[in-house]
N, C-alpha and C positions, 0 to 999 in steps of 0.2 A: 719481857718486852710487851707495852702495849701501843695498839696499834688503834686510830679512831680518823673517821673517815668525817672531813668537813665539806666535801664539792667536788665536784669537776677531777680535777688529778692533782685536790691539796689532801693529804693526809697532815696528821701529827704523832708520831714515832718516840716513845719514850723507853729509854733503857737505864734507870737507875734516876740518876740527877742528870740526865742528859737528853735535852728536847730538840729533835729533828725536825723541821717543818719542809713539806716538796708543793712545790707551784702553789704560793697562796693565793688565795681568790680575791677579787676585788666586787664591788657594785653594779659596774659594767658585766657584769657574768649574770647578775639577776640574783645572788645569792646574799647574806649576809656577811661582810669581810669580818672574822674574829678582831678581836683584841690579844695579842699576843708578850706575855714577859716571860724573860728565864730562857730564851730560845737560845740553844749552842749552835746550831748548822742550819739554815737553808738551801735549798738546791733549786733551783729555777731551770726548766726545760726549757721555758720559751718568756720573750721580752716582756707580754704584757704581766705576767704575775704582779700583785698589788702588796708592796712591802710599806706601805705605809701605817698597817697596823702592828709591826713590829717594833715593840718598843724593848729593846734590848741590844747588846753590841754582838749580834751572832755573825758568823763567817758565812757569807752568802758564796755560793758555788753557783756559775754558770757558766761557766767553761770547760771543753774537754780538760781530762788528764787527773793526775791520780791525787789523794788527799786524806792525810789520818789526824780527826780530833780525837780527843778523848778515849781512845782505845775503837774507836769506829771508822770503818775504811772504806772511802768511793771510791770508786774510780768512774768520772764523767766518759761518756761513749758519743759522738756523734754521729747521726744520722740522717744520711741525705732524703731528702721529702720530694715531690711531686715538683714538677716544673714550675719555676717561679716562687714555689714557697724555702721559707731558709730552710737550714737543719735545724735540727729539734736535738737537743742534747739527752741521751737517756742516762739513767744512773743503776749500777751494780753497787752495791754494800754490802760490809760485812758488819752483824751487829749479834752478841753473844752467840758469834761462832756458827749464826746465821745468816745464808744469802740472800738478799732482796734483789728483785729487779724493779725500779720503776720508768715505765713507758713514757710519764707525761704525757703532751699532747700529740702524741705520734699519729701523721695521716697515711703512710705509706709504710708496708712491712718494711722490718730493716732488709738490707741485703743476707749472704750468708758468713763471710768476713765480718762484719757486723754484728751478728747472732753469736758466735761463738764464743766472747764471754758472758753471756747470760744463757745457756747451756745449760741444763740441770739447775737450776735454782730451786731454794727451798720456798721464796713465797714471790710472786709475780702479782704487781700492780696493772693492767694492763685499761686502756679507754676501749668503749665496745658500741658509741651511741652512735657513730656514722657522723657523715656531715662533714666536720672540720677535721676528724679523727679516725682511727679505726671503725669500720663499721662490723658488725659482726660475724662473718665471716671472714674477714680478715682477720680478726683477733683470734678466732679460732686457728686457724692456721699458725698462727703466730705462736700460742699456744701447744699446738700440735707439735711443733718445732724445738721450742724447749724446753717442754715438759717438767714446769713446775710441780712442787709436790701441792701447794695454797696456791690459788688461782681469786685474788680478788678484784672483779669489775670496779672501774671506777668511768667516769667521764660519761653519763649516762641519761635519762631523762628521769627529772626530781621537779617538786614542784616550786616555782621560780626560775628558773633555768628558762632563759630566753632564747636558747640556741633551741633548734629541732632534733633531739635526737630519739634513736630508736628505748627502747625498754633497757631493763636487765633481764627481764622475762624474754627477749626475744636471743639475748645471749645465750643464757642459759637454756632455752629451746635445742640451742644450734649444738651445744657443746653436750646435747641427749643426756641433762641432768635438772630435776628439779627445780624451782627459785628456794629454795631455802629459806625458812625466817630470818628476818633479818637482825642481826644482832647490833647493840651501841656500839660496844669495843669489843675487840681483840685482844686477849689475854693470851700468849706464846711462848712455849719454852720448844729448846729444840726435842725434847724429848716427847711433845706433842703431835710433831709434825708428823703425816702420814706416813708408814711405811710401804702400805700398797697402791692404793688407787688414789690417783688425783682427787682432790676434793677444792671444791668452790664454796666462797666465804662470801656474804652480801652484808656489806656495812650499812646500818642508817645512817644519812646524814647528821650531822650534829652542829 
């Protein structure tokens, strides 16, 4: 599986012939929207995500409830948010017999009813830049909670990004671990993944 970090909380998730895209980015984010073909599944957390550079007929996911393409398995989670804002849908997968969690744009910890299927995951997407979203202390707890074995920040302050938010550096403070170089992609087999200590990945944008 590779795994390459485009903005804010879009990734692109590739497992064989088969391309995952979660919360694409648009203009309005200050970022550059890709160009996207060959996409099988997107998953949208939240309404503004910008699908107009999707040129392909992929199965867009934004609503709770469960869902198997191609040998890959969501199941959408909802999440109730701070007063006045909607729910924020999060997504659990299973992709070569690996569990993802992604957070999307999540402002408020989940509850614990909530938490419980993303319990032990093998790799956690999680936002940690504050402002609209987790700040970091929150993500750390959140973290703390369920103790991924991959811990990668996303939703962060990059340059372009017109929202205010905190560092990865100041996550990575919090959670008394190094910033790490930053790598392009993410190359994963289960047979990589940590067996002892949690460990945090920092993707460049791309």
């Amino acid at each position: 599986m590779y795994i390459t970090w485009l903005g804010q909380s879009c990734f692109k998730i590739q497992s064989g012939e088969v391309t995952l895209i979660t919360d694409p980015v648009g203009k309005e984010n200050g970022l550059r929207a890709p160009r996207f073909s060959n996409v099988n599944i997107i998953t949208v957390s939240r309404k503004e995500s910008d699908l107009s550079k999707i040129k392909s007929e992929a199965l867009v996911i934004d609503k709770p409830g469960e869902y198997e393409v191609k040998r890959i398995f969501l199941q959408g989670i909802p999440v109730r948010q701070k007063q006045g804002k909607e729910t924020v849908v999060v997504y659990w997968m299973e992709i070569e017999n690996m569990t993802l969690g992604h957070l999307g744009s999540l402002s408020t910890p989940p509850e614990d009813e909530e938490m419980e299927k993303l319990e032990g995951l093998d790799i956690l997407f999680i936002p940690v830049g504050g402002n609209a979203v987790l700040d970091v202390k929150q993500a750390s707890q959140v973290v703390s909670q369920i103790e991924p074995r991959i811990v990668i920040p996303m939703y962060y302050r990059i340059l372009g990004v017109k929202e205010k938010l905190d560092s990865v550096d100041s996550f990575c403070k919090v959670m008394g671990a190094k910033s790490s170089e930053k790598i392009e992609r993410l190359r994963i087999q289960k047979k990589d993944l940590p067996q002892e200590e949690m460990k945090i990945i920092v993707l460049e944008n791309q």
